[in-house]
C-alpha positions as protocol buffer text, in pm:
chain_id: "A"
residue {
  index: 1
  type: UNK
  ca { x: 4143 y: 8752 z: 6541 }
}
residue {
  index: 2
  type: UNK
  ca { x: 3859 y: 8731 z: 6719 }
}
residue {
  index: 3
  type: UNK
  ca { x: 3648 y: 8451 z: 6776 }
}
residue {
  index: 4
  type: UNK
  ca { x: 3237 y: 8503 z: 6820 }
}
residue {
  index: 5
  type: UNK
  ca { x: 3068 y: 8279 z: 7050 }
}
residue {
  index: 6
  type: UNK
  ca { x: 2748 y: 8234 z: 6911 }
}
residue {
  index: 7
  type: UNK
  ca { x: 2467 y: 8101 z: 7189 }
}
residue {
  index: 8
  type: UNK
  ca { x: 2234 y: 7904 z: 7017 }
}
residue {
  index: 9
  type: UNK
  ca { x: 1890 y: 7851 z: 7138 }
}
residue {
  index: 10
  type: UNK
  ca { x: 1750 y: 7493 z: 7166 }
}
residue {
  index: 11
  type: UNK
  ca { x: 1393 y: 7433 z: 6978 }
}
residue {
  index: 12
  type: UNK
  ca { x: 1156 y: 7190 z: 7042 }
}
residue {
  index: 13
  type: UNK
  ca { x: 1261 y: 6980 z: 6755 }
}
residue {
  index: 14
  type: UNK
  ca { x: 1639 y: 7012 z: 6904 }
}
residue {
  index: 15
  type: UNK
  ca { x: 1514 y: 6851 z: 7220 }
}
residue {
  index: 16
  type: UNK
  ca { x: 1278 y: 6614 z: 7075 }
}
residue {
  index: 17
  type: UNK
  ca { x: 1561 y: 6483 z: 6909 }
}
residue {
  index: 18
  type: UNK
  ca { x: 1784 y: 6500 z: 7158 }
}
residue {
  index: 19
  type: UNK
  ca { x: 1511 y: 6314 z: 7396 }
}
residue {
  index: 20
  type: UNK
  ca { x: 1480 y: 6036 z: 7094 }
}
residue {
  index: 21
  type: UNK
  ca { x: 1860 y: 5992 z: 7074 }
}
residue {
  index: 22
  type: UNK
  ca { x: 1842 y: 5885 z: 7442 }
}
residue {
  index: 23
  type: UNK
  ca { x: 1577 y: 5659 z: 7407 }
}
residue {
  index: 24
  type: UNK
  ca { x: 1742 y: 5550 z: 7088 }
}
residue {
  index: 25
  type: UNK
  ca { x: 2065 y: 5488 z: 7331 }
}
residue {
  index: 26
  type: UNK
  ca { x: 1883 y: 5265 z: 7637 }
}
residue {
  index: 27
  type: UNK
  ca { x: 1687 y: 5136 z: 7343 }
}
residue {
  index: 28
  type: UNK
  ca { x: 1991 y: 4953 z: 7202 }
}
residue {
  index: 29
  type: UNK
  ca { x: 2146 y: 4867 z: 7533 }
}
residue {
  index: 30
  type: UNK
  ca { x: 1873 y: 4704 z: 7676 }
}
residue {
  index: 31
  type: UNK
  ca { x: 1873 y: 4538 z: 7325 }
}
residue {
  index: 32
  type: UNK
  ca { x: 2234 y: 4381 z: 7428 }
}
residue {
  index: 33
  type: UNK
  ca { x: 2161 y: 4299 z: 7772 }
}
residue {
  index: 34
  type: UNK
  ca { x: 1876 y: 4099 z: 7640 }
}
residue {
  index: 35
  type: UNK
  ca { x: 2144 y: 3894 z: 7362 }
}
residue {
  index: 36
  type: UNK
  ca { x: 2365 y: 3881 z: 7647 }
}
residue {
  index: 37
  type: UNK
  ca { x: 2086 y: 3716 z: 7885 }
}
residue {
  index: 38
  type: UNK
  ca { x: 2024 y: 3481 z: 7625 }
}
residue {
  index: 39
  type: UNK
  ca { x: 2370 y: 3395 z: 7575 }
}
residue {
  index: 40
  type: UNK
  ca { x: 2418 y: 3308 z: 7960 }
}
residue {
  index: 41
  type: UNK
  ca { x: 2073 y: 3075 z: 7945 }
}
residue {
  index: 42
  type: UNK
  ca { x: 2248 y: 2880 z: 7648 }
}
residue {
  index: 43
  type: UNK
  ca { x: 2570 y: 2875 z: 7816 }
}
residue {
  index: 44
  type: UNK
  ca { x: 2404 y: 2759 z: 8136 }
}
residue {
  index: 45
  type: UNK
  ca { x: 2156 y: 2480 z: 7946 }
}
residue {
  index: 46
  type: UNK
  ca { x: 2527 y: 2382 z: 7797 }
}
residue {
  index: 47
  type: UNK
  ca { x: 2717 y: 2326 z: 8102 }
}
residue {
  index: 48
  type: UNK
  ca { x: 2411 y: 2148 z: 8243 }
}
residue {
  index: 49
  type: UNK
  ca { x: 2404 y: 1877 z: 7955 }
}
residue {
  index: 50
  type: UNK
  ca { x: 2817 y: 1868 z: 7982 }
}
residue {
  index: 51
  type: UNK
  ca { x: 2750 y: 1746 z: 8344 }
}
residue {
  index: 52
  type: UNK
  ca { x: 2491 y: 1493 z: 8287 }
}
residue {
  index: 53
  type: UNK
  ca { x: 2711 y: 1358 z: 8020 }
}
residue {
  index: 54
  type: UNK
  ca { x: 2991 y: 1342 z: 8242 }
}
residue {
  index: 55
  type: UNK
  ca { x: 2818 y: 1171 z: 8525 }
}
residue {
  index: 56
  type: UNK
  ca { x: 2683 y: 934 z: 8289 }
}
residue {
  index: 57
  type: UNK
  ca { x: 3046 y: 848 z: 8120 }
}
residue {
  index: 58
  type: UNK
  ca { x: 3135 y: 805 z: 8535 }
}
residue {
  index: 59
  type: UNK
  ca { x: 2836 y: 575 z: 8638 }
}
residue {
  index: 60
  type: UNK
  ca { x: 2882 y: 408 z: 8293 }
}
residue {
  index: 61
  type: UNK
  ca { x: 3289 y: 354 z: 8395 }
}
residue {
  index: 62
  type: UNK
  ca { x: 3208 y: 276 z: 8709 }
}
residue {
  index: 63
  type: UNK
  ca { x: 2999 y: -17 z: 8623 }
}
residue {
  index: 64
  type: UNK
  ca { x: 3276 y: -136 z: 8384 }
}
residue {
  index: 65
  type: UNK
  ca { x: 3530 y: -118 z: 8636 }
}
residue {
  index: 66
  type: UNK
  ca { x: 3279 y: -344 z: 8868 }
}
residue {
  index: 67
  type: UNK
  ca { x: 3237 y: -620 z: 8560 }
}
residue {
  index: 68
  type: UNK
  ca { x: 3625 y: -610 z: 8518 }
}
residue {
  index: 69
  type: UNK
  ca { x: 3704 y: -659 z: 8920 }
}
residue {
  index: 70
  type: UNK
  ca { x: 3449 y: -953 z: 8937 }
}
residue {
  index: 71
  type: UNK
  ca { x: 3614 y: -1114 z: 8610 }
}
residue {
  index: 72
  type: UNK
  ca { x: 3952 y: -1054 z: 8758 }
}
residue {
  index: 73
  type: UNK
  ca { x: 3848 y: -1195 z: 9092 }
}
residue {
  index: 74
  type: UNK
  ca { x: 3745 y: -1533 z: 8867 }
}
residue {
  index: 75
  type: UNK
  ca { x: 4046 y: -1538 z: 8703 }
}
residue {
  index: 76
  type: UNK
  ca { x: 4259 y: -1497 z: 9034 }
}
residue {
  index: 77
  type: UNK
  ca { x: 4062 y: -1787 z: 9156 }
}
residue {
  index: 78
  type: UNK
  ca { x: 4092 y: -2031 z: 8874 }
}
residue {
  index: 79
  type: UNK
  ca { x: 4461 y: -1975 z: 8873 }
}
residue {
  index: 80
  type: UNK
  ca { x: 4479 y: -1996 z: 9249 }
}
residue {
  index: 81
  type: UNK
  ca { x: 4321 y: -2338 z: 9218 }
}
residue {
  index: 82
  type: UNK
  ca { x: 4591 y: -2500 z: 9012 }
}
């Protein structure tokens, strides 16, 4: 059994398609990069707030832990006095 190999000869509609498919391809890939661009500006604008909230909560704690040190203090030194 013989097998034929048949050469077949590309027309201008086979490479115009052929030329669309890759454009078709980078098309859809730039497409991603561009979700995956805006992904890492959320995920950066995220991670920004997370830090301003957490150096709030520490300025905030650190405050508290002042007011409760000068209260203690008060209280050492009315109970010294007795």
């Amino acid at each position: 059994m013989m097998v034929s190999k048949i050469k077949k000869q590309a027309t201008i509609d086979d490479l115009a398609g052929m030329v669309k498919r890759g454009f078709d391809d980078i098309t859809k890939s730039m497409a991603k990069q561009k979700d995956l661009d805006l992904v890492r500006v959320d995920i950066e604008d995220i991670k920004e707030r997370v830090e301003n909230i957490e150096k709030l909560m520490l300025k905030q704690h650190g405050f508290q832990i002042q007011e409760l040190a000068k209260r203690m203090k008060r209280m050492e030194d009315l109970f010294a006095m007795k």
